[in-house]
BAFI-3210 file (N, C-alpha, C; in Angstrom, 3 decimals, decimal comma, padded with zeros to 6 digits):
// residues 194
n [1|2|3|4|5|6|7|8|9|10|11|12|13|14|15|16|17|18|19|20|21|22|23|24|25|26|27|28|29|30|31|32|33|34|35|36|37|38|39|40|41|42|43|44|45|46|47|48|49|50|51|52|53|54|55|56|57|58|59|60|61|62|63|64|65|66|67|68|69|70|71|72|73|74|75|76|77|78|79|80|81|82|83|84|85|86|87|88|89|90|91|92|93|94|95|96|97|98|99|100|101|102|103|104|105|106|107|108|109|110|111|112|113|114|115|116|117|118|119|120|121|122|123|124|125|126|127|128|129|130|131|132|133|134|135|136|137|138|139|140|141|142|143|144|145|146|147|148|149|150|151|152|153|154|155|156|157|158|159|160|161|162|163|164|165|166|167|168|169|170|171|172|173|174|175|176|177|178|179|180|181|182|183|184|185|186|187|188|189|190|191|192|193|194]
n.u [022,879|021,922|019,010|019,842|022,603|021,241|019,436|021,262|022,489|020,911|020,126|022,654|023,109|020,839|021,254|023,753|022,811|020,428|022,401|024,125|022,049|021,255|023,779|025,760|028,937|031,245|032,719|030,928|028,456|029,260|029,877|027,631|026,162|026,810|028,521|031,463|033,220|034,326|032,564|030,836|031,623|032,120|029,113|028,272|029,711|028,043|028,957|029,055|027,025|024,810|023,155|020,134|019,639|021,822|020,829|018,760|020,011|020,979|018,856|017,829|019,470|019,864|017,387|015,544|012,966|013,211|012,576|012,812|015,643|016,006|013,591|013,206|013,003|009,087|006,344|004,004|000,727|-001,062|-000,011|000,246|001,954|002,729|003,012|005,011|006,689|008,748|011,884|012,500|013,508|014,849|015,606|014,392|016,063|014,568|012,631|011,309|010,168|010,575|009,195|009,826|007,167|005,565|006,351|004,309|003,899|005,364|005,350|005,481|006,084|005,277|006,016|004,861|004,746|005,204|005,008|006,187|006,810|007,984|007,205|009,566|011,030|013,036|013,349|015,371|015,173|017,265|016,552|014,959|014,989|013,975|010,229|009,635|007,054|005,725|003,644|001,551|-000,240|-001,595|-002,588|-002,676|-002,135|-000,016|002,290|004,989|005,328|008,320|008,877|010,938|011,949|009,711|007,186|004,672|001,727|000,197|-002,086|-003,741|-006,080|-005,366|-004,300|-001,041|000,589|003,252|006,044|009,111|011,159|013,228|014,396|013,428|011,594|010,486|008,293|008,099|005,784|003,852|002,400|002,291|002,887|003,108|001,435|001,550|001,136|002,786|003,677|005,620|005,812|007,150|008,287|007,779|009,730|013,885|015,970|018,175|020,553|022,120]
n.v [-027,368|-024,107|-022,540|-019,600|-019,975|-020,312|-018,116|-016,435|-017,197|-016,877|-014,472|-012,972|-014,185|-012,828|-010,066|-010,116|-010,204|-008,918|-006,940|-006,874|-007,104|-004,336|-003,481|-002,324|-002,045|-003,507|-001,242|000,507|000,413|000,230|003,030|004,214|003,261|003,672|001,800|-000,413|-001,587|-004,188|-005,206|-005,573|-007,695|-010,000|-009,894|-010,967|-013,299|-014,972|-013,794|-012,337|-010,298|-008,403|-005,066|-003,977|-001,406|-001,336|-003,070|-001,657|000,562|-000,940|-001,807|000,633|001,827|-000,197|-000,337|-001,835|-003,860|-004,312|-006,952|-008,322|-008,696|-010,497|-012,689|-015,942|-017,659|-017,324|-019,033|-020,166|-019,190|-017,866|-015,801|-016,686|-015,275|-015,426|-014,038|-014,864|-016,548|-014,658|-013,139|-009,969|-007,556|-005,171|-004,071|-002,208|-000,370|000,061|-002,615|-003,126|-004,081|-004,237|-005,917|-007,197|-007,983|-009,125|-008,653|-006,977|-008,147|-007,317|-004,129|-001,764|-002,875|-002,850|-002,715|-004,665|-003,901|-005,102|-003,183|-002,786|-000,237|000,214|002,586|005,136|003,558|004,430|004,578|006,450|006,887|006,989|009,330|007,889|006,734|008,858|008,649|007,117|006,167|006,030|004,916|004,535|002,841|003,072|001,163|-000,021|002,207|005,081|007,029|009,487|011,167|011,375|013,695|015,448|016,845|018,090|017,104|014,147|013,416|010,737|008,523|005,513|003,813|006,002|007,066|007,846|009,715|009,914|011,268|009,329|010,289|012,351|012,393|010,888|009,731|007,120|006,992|005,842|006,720|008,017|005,466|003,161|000,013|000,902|-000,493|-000,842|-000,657|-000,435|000,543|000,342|002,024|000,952|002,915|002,384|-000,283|000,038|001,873|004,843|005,828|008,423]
n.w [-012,998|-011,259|-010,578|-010,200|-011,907|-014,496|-015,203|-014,914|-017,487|-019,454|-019,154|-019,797|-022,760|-023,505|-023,515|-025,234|-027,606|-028,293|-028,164|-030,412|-032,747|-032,162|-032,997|-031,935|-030,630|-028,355|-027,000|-027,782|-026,649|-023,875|-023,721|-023,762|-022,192|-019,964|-018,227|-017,009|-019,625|-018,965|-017,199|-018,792|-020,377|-019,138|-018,266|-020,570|-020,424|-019,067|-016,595|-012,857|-011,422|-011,712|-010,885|-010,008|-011,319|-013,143|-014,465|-016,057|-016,910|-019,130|-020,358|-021,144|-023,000|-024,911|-025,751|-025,064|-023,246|-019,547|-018,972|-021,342|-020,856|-019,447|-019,659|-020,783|-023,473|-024,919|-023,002|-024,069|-025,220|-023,291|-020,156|-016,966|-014,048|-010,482|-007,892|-005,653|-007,234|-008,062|-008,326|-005,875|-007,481|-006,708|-003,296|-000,584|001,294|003,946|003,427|001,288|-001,465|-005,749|-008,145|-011,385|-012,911|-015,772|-018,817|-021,504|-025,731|-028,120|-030,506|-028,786|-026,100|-022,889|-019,079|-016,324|-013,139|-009,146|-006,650|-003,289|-000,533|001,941|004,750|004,464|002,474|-000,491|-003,986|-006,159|-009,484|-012,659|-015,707|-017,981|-021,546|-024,095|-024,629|-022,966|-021,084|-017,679|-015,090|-012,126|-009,592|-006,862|-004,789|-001,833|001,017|001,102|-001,170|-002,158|-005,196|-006,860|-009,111|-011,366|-009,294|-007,968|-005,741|-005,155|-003,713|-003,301|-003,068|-001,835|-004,568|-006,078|-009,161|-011,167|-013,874|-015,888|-017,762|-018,571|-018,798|-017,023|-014,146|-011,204|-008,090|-006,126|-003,493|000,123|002,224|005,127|007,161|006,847|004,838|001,135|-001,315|-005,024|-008,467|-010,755|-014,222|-017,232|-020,046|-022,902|-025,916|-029,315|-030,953|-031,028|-030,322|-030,818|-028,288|-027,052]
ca.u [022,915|021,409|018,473|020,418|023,022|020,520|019,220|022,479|023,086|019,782|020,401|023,979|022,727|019,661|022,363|024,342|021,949|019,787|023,783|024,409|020,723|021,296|024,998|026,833|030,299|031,513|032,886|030,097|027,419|029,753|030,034|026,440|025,527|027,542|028,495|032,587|033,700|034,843|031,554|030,133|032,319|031,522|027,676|027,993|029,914|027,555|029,605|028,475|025,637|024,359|022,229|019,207|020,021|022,846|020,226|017,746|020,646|021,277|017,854|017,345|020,240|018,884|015,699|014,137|012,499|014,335|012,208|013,560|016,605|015,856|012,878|013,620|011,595|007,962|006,093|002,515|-000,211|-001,207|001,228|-000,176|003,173|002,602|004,341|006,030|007,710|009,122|012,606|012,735|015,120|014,943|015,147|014,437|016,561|013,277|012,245|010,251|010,319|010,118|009,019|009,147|005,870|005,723|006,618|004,006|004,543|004,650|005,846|005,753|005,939|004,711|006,663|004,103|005,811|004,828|005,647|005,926|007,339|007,624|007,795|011,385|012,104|013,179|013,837|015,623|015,609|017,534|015,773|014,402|015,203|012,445|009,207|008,973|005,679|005,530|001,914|001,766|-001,438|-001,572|-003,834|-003,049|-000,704|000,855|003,608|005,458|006,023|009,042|009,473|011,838|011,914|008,551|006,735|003,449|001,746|-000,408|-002,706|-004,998|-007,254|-005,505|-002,743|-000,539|001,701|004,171|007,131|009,599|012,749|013,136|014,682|012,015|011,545|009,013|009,437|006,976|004,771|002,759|002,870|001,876|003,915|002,894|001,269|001,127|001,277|003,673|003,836|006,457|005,313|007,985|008,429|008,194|011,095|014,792|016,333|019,426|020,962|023,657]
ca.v [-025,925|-023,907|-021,685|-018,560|-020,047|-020,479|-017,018|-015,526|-017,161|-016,505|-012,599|-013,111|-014,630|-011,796|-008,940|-010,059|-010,550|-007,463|-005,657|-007,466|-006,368|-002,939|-002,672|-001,875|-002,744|-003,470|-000,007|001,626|000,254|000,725|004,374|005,079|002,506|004,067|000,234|-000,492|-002,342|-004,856|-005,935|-005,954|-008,415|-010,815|-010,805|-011,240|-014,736|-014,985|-013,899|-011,030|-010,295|-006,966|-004,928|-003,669|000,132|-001,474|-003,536|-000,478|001,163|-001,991|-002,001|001,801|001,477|-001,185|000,294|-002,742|-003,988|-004,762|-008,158|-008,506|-009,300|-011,884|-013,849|-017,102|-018,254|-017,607|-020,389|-020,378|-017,931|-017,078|-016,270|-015,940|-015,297|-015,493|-012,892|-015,472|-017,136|-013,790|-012,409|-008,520|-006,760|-004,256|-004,442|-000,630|-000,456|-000,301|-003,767|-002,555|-004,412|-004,297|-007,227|-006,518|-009,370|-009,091|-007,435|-007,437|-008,242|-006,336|-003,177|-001,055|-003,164|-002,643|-004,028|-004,664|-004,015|-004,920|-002,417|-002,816|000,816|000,579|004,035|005,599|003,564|005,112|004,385|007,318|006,435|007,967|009,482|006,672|007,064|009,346|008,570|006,281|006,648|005,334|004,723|004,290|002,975|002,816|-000,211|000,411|003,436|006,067|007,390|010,243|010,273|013,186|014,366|016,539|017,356|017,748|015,982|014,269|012,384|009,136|007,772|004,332|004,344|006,880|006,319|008,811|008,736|011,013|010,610|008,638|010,931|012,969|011,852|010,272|008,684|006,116|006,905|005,213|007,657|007,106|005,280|001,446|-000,448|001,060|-001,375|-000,575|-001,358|000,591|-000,226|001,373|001,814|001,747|003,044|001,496|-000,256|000,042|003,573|004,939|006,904|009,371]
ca.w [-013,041|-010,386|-010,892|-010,590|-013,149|-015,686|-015,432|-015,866|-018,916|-020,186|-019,297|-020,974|-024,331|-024,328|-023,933|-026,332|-028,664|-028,521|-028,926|-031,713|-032,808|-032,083|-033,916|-031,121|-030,575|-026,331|-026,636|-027,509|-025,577|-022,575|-023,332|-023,853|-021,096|-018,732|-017,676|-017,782|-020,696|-018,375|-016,595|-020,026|-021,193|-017,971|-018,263|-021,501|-020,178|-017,575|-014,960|-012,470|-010,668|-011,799|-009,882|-010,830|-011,731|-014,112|-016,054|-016,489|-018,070|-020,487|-021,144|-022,071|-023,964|-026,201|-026,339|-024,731|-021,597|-018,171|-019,039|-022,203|-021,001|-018,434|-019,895|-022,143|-025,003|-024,825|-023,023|-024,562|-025,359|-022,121|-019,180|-015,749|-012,969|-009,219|-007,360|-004,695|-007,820|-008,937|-006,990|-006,261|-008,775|-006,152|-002,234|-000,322|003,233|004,955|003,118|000,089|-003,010|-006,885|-008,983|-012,631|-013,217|-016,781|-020,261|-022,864|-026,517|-029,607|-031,048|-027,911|-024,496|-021,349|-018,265|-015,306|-011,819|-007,910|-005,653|-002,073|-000,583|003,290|004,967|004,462|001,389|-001,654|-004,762|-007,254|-010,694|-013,410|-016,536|-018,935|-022,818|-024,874|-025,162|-021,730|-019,491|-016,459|-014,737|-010,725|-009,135|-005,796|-004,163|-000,373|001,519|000,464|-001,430|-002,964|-006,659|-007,351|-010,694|-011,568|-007,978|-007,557|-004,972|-006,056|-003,400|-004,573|-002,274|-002,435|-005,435|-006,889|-010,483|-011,604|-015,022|-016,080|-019,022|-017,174|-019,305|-016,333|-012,458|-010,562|-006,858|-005,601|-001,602|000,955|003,198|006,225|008,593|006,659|003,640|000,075|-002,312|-006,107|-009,438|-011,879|-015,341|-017,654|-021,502|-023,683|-027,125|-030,380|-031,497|-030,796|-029,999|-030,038|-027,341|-027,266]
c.u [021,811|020,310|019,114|021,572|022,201|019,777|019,954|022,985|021,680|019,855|021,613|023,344|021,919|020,581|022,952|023,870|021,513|021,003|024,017|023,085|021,140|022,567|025,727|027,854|030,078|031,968|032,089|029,149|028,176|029,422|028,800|025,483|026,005|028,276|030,340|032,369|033,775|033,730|030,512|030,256|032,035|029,907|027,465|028,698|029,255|028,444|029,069|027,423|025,530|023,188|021,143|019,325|021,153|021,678|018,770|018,617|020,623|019,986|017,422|018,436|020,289|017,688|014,557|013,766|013,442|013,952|012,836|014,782|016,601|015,090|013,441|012,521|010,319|006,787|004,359|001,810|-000,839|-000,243|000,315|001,192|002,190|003,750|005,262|006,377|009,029|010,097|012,379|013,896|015,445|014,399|015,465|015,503|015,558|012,302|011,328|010,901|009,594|010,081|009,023|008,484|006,202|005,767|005,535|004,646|004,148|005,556|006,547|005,138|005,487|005,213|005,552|005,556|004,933|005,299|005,807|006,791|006,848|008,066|008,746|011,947|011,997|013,808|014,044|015,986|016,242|016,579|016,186|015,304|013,771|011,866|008,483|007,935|005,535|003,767|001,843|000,319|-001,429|-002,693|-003,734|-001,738|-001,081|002,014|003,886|006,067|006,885|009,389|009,911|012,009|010,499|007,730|005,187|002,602|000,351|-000,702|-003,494|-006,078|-006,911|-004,167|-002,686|000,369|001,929|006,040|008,708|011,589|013,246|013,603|013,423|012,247|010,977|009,730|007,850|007,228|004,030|002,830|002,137|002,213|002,696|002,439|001,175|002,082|002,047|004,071|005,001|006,085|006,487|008,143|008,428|009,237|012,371|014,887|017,187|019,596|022,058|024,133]
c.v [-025,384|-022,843|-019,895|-018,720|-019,527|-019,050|-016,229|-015,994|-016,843|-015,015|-012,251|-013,131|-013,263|-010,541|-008,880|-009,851|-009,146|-006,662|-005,771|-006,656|-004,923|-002,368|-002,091|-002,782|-002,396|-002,345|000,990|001,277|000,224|002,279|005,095|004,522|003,383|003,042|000,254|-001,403|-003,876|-006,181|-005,901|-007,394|-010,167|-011,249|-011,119|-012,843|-015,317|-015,086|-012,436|-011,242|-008,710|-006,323|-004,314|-002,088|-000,041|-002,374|-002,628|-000,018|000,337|-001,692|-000,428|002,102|000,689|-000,989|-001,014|-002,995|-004,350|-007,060|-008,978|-009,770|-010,357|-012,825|-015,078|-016,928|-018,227|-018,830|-020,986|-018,894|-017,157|-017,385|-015,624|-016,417|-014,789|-014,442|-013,184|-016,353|-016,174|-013,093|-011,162|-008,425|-005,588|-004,205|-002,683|-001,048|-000,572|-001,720|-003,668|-003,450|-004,348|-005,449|-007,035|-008,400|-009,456|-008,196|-008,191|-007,580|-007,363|-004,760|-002,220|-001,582|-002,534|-003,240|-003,757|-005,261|-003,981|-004,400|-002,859|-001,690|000,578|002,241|004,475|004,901|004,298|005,064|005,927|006,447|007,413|008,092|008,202|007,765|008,005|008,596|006,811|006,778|005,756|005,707|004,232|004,222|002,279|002,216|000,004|001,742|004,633|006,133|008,665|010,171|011,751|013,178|015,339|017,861|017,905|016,776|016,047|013,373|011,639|008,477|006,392|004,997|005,424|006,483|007,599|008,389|010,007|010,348|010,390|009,437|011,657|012,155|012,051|009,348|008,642|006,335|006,473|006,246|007,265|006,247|002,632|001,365|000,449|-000,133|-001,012|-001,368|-000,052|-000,068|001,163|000,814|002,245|002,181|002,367|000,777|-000,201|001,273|003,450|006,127|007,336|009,604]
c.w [-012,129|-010,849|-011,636|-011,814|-014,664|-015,970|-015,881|-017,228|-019,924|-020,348|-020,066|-022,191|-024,913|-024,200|-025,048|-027,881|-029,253|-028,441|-029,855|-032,611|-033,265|-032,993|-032,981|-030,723|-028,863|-026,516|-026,595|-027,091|-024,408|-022,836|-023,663|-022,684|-019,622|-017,782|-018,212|-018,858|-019,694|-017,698|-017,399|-020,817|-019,831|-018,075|-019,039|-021,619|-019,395|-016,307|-014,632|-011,756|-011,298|-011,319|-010,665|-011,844|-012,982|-015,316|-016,801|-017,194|-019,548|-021,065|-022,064|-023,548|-025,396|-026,980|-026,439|-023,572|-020,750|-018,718|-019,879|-022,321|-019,941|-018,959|-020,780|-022,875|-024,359|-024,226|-023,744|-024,657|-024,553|-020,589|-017,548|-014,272|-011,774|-009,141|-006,285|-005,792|-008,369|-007,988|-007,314|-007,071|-007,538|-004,203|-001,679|001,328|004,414|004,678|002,223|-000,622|-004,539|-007,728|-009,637|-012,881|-014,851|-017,824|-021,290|-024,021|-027,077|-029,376|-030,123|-026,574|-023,660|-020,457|-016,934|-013,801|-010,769|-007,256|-004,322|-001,052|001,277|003,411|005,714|003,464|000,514|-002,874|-006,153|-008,359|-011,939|-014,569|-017,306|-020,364|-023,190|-025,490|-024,323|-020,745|-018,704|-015,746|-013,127|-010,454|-007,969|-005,476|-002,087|000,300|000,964|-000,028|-001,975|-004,202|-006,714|-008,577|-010,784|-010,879|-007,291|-006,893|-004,976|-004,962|-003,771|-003,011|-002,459|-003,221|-006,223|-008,235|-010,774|-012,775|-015,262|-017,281|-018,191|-017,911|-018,431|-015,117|-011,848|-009,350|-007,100|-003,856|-000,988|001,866|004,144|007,017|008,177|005,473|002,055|-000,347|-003,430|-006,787|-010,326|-013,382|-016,406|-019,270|-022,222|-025,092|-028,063|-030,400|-030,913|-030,979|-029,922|-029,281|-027,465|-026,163]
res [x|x|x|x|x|x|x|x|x|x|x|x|x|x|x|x|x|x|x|x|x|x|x|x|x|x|x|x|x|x|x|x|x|x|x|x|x|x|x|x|x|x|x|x|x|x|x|x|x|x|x|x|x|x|x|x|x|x|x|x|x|x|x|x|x|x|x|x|x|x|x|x|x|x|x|x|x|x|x|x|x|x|x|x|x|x|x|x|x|x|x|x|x|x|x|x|x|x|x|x|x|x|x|x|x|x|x|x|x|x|x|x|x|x|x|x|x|x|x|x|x|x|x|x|x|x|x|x|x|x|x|x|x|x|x|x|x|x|x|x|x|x|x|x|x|x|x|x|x|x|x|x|x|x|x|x|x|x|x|x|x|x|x|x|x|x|x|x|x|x|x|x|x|x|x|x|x|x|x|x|x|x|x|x|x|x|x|x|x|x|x|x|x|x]
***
């Protein structure tokens, strides 16, 4: 079995699981996922590739991390990931990428993300579930953070956070690649969405 096999059935199993979990039937986590029925029923065999914007939905949906649903079993008490073992979830047209590094444990996660935002990419994200904050700390560049069309810009040395329920870019500025760190805090618990 090939790396990427083994991930997809690891992201299969943790879907299913955390639906089962949650009490949702394939009809209604399609229709609150926004995800067909169809390519529900696939990753949940591991088949598919799903892109990243489809497993942010799964995950707000669940009311758990993007990590969540990819990691396996715990491997010890302390986890330290390299960021050339870790693929982007997210590649920009100008060659930016997002790593989600890791999800803490416990009640209300934290997923730690590497940015890399050349200038002209852009990533729009749709609003998170309530009572998500997102945290942006820029290490070299520039960027623009837009909230709810508002444009915020975020230079080296400086972090910005803002409640991630709301439409939100990450766009690279300037004239040299973005570097930061974005961490997304999520809520207690399991949530449901309507």
């Amino acid at each position: 079995m090939t790396e990427t096999e083994a991930a997809l059935r690891t992201l299969a199993g943790n879907v299913r699981a955390a639906r089962t979990r949650a009490g949702l039937s394939l009809d209604e986590f399609s229709r609150r996922a926004h995800v067909s029925k169809g390519a529900l029923v696939a990753l949940e065999k591991a088949q598919g590739n799903p892109n990243f914007a489809t497993l942010v939905r799964l995950a707000d949906t669940l009311g758990v991390s993007v990590s969540a649903l990819m990691e396996g079993p715990a491997q010890g008490r302390v986890r330290v990931v390299s960021a050339d073992t870790v693929m982007p979830l997210w590649t920009g047209e100008e060659g930016g990428t997002a790593r989600l590094m890791l999800t803490t444990s416990g009640p209300a996660p934290t997923e730690v993300w590497r940015w890399e935002l050349r200038p002209g990419d852009a990533y729009p994200s749709h609003p998170h579930q309530p009572g998500v904050t997102e945290t942006v700390s820029v290490t070299a560049g520039r960027m623009t953070l837009i909230v709810d069309g508002t444009e915020h810009p975020v230079e080296a040395g400086q972090t910005a956070t803002f409640n991630g329920d709301a439409p939100h870019t990450y766009r690279g500025t300037g004239t040299e690649t973005c570097h930061l760190i974005m961490t997304v805090h999520l809520p207690p618990g399991p949530t449901s969405t309507t």
